[in-house]
DRENPA-3360 file (N, C-alpha, C; in nm, 2 decimals, always signed):
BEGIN
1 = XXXXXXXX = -1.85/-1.26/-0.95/-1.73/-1.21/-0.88/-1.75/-1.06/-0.85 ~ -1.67/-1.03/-0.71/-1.72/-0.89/-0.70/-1.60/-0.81/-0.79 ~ -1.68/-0.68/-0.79/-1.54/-0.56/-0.86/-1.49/-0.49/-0.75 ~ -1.37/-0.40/-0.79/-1.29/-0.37/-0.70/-1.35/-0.28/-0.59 ~ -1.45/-0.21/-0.71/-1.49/-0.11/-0.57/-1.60/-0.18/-0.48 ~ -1.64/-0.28/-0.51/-1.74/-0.33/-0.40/-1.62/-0.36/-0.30 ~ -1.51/-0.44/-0.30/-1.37/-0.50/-0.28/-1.38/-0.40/-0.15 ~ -1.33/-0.29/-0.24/-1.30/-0.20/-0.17/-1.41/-0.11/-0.04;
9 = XXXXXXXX = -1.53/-0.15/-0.07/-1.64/-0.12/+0.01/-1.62/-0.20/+0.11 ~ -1.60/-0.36/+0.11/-1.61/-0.46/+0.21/-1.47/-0.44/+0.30 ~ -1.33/-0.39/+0.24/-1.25/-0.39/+0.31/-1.29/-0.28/+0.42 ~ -1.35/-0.20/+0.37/-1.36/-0.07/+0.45/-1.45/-0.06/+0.58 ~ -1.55/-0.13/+0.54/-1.65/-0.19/+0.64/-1.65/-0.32/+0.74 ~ -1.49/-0.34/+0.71/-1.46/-0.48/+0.81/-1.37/-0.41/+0.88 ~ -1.27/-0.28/+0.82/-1.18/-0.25/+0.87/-1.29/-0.13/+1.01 ~ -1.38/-0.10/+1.00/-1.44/+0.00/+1.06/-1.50/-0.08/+1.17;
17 = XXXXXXXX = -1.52/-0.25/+1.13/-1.65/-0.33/+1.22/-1.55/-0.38/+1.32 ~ -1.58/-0.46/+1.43/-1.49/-0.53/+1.52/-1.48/-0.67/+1.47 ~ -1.53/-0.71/+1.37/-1.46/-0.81/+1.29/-1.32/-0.81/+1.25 ~ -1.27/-1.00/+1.27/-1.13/-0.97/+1.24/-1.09/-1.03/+1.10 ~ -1.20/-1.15/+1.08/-1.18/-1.22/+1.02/-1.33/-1.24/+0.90 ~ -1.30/-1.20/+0.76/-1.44/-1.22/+0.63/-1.39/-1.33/+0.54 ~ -1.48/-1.39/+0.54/-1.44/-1.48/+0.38/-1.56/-1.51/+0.32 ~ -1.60/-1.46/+0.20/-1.68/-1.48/+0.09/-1.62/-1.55/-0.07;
25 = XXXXXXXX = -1.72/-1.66/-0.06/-1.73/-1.74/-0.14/-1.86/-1.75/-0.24 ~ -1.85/-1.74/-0.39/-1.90/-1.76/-0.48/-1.84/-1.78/-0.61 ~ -1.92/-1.86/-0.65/-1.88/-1.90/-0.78/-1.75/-1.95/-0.79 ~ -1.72/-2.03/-0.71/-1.55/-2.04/-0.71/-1.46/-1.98/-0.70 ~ -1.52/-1.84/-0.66/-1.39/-1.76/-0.60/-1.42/-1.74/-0.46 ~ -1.34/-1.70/-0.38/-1.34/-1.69/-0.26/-1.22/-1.58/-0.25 ~ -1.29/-1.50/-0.13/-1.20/-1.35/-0.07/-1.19/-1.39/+0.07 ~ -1.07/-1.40/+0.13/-1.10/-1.33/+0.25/-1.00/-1.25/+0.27;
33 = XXXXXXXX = -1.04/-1.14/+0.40/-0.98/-1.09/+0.47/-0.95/-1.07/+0.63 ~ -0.83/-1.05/+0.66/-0.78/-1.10/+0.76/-0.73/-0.93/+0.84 ~ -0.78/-0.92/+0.98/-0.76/-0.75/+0.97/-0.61/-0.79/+1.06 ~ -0.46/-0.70/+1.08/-0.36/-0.74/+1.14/-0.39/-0.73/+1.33 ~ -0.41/-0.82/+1.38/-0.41/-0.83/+1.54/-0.30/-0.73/+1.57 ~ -0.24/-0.61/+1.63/-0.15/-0.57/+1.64/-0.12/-0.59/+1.80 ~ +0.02/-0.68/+1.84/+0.05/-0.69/+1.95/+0.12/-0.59/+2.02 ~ +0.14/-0.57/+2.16/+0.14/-0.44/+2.27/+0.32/-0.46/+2.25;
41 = XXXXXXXX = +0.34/-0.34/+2.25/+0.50/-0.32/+2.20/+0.52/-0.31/+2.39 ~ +0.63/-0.37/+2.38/+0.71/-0.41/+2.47/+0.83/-0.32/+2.51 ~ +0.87/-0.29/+2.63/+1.00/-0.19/+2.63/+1.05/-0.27/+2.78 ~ +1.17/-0.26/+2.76/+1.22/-0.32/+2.87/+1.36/-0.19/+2.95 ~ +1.35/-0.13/+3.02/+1.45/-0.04/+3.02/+1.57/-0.13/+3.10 ~ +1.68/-0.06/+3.13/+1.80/-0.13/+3.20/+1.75/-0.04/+3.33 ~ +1.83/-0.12/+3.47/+1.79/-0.03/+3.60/+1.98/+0.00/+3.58 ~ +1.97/+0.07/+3.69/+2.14/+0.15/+3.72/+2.21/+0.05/+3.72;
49 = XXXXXXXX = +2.31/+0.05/+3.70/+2.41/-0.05/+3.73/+2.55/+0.02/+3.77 ~ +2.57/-0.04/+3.88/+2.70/+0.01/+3.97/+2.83/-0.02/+3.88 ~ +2.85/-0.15/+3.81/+2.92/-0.17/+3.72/+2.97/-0.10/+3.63 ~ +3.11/-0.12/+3.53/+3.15/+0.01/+3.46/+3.09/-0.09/+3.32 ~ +3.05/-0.19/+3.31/+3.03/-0.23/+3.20/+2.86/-0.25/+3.19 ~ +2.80/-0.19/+3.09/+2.62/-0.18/+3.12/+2.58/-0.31/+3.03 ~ +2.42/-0.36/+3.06/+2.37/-0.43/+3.00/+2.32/-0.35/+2.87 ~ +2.29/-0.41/+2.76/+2.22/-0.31/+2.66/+2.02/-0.29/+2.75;
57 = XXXXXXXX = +1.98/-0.17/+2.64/+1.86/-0.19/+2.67/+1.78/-0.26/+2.55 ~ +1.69/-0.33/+2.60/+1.58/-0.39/+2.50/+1.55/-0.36/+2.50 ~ +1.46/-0.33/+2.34/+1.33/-0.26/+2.27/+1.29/-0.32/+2.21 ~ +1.13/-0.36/+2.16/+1.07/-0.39/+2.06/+0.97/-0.26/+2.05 ~ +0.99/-0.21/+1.91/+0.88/-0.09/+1.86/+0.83/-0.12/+1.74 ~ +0.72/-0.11/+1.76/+0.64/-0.14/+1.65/+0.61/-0.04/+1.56 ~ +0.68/-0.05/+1.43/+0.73/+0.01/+1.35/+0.60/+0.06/+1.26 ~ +0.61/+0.23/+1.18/+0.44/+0.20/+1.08/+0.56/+0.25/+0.99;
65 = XXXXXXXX = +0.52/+0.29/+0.83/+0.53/+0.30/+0.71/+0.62/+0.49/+0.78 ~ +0.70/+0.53/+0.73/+0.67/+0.66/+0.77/+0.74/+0.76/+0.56 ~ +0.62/+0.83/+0.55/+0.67/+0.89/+0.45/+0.75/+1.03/+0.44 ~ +0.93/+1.02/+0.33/+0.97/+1.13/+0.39/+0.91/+1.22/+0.32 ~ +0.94/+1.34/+0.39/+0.90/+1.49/+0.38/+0.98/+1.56/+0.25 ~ +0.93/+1.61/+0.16/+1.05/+1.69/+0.04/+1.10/+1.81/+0.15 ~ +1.26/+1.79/+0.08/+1.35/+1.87/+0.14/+1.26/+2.01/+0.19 ~ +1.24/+2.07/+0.04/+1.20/+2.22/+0.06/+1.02/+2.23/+0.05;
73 = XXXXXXXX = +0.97/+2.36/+0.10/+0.82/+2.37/+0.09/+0.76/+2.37/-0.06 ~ +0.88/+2.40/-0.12/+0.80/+2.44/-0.27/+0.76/+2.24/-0.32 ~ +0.87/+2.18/-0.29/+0.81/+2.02/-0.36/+0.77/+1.98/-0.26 ~ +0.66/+2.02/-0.16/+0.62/+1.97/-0.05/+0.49/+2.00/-0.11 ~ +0.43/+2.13/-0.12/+0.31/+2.16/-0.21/+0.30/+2.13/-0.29 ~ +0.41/+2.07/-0.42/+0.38/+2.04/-0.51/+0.33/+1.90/-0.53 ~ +0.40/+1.83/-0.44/+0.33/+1.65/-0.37/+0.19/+1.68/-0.35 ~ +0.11/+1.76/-0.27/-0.01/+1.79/-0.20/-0.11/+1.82/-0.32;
81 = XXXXXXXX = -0.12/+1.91/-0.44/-0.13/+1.93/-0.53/-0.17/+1.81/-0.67 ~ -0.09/+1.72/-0.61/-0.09/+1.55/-0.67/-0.20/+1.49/-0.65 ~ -0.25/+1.37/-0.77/-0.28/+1.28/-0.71/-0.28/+1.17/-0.71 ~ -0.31/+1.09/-0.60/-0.24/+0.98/-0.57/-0.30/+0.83/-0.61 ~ -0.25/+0.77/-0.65/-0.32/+0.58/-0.67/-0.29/+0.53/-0.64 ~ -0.37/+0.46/-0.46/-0.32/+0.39/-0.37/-0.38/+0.23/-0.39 ~ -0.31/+0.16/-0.33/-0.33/+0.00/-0.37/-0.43/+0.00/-0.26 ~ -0.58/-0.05/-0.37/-0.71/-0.08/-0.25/-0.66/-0.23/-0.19;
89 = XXXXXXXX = -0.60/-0.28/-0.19/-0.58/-0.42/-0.13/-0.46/-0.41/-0.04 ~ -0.43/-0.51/+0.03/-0.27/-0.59/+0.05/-0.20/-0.69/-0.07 ~ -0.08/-0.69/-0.09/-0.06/-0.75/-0.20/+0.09/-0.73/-0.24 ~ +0.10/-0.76/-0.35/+0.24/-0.76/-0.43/+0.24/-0.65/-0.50 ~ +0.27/-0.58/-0.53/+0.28/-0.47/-0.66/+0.38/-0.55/-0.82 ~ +0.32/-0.53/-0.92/+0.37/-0.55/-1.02/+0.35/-0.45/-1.12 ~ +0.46/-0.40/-1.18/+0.44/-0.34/-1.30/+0.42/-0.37/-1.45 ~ +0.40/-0.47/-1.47/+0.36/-0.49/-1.59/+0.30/-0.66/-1.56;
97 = XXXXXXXX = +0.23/-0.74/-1.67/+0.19/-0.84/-1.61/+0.23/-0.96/-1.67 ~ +0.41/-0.94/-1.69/+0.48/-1.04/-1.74/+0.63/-0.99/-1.70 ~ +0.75/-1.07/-1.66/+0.85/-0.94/-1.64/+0.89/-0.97/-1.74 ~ +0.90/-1.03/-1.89/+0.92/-0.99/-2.00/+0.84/-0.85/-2.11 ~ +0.76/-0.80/-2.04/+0.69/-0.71/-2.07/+0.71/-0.53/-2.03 ~ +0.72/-0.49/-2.10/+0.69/-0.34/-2.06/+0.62/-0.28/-1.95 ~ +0.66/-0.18/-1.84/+0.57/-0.16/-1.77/+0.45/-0.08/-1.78 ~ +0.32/-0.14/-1.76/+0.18/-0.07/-1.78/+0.17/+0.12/-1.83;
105 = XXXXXXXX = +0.27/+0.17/-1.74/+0.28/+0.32/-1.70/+0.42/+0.32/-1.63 ~ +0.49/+0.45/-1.69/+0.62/+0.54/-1.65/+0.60/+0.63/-1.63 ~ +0.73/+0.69/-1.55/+0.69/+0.84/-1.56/+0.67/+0.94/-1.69 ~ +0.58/+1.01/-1.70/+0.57/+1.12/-1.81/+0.46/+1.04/-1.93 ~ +0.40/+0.91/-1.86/+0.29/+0.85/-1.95/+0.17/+0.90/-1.88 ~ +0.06/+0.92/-2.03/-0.07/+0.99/-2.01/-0.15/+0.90/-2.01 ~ -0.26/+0.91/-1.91/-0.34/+0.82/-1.85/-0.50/+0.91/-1.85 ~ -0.56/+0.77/-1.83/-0.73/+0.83/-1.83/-0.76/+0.70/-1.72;
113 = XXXXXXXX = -0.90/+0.74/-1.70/-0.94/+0.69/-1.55/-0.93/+0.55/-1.61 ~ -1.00/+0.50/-1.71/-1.00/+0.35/-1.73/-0.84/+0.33/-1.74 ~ -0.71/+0.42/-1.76/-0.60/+0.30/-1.78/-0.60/+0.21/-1.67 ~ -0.47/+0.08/-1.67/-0.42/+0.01/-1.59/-0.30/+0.03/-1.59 ~ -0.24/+0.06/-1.46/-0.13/+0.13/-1.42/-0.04/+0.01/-1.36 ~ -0.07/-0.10/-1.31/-0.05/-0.20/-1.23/-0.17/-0.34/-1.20 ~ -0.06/-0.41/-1.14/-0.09/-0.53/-1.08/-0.07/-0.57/-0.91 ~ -0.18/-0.56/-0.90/-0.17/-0.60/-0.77/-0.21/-0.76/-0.69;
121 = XXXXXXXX = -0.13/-0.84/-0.65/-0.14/-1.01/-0.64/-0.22/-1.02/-0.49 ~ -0.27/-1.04/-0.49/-0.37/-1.13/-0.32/-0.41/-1.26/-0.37 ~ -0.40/-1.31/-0.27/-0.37/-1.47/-0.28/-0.37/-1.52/-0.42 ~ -0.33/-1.53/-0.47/-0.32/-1.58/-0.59/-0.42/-1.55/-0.71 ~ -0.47/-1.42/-0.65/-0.53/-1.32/-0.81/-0.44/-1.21/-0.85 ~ -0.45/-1.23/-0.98/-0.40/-1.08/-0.99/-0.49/-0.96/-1.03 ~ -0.48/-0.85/-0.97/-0.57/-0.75/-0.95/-0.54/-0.67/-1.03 ~ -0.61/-0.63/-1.14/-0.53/-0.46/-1.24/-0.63/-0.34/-1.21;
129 = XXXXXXXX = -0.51/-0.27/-1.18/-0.55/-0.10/-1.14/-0.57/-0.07/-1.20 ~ -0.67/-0.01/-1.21/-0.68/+0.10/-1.31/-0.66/+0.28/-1.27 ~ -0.66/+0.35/-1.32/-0.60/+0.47/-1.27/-0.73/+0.59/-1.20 ~ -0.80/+0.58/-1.22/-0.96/+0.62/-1.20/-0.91/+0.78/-1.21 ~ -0.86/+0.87/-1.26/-0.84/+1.01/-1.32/-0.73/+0.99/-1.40 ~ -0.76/+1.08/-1.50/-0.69/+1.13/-1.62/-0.56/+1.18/-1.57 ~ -0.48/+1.20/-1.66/-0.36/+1.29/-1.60/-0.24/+1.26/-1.70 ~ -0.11/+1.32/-1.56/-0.01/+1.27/-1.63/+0.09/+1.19/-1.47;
137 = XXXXXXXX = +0.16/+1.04/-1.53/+0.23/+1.01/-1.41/+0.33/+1.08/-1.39 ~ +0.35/+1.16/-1.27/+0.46/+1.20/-1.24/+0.57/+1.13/-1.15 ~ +0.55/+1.03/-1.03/+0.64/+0.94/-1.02/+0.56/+0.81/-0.97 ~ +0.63/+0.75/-0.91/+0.64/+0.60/-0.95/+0.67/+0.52/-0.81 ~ +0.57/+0.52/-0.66/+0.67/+0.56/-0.58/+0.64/+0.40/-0.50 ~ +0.67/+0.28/-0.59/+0.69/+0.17/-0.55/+0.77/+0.08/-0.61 ~ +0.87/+0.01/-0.59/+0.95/-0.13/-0.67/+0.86/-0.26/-0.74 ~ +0.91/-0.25/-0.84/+0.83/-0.39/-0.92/+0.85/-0.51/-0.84;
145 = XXXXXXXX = +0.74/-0.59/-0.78/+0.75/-0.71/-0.65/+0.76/-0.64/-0.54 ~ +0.77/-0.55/-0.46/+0.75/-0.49/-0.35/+0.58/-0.54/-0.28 ~ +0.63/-0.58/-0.15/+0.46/-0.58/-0.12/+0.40/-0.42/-0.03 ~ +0.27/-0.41/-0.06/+0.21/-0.28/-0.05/+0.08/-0.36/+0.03 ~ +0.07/-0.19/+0.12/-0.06/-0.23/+0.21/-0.20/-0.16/+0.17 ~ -0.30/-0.20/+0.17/-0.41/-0.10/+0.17/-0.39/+0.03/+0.17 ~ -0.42/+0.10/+0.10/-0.43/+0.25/+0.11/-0.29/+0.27/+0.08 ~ -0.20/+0.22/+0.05/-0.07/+0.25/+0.01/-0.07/+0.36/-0.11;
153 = XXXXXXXX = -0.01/+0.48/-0.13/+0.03/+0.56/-0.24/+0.10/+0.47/-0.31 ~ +0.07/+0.44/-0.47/+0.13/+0.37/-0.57/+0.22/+0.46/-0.67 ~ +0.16/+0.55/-0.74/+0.18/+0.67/-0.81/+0.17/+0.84/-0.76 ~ +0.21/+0.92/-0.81/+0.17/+1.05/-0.82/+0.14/+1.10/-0.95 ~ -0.02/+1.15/-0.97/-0.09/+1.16/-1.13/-0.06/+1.31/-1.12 ~ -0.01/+1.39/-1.20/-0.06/+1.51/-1.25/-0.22/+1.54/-1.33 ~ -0.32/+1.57/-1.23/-0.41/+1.52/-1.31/-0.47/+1.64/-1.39 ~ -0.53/+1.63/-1.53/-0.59/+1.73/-1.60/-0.73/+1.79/-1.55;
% end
């Protein structure tokens, strides 16, 4: 079976190729990946209308992720300064790997590169993160079952 960072080697090199579609099979596991076709956003405006009563206008916009900004510059540098542990996959996020269980990592828990901070689900594996730098977590910046996309920010590490 491959490890994450090969994982993460192949996503990157499908995501860069004009391939849309990988599936690798061995040993009874099988990966694939699927890149998202993104379709042409559509806008329809309204023309004048002499009438006092208007039609609405249609939109479809194709929405991305957008992250906010901290209020002030001082915790704006202080985010930048961070660092981050983004989910190498598409997937589910989980924090611990039972919801009878404790979560992996909280805020103000000390970490080293080998911990596991999470779980991440694609097709029906579960994937454990590990933290790959030392530190300290400072926040937390996903919901337990939330799904997350590649390259997604997971955490913010204070790292040593």
């Amino acid at each position: 079976m491959l490890n994450i960072d090969e994982i993460r080697q192949l996503i990157k090199l499908i995501d860069e190729s004009s391939i849309d579609e990988f599936t690798y099979e061995n040993e009874g596991s099988k990966i694939e990946l699927k890149k998202r076709i993104n379709q042409p956003v559509q806008m329809v405006q309204e023309a004048p209308v002499v009438s006092t009563q208007a039609s609405p206008v249609q939109t479809q916009v194709q929405q991305s992720p957008v992250q906010e900004k901290p209020a002030n510059q001082e915790a704006a540098n202080a985010h930048e300064n961070l660092h981050k542990i983004t989910s190498p996959m598409v997937g589910t996020f989980y924090a611990s790997s039972s919801p009878d269980v404790d979560p992996y990592v909280t805020i103000g828990s000390k970490i080293s590169e080998s911990t596991v901070v999470c779980i991440v689900e694609a097709m029906k594996l579960f994937n454990e993160i590990e933290a790959e730098v030392k530190g300290e977590i400072v926040e937390v910046l996903v919901e337990n079952g939330q799904l997350v996309e590649y390259g997604q920010p997971l955490f913010l590490v204070k790292a040593e």
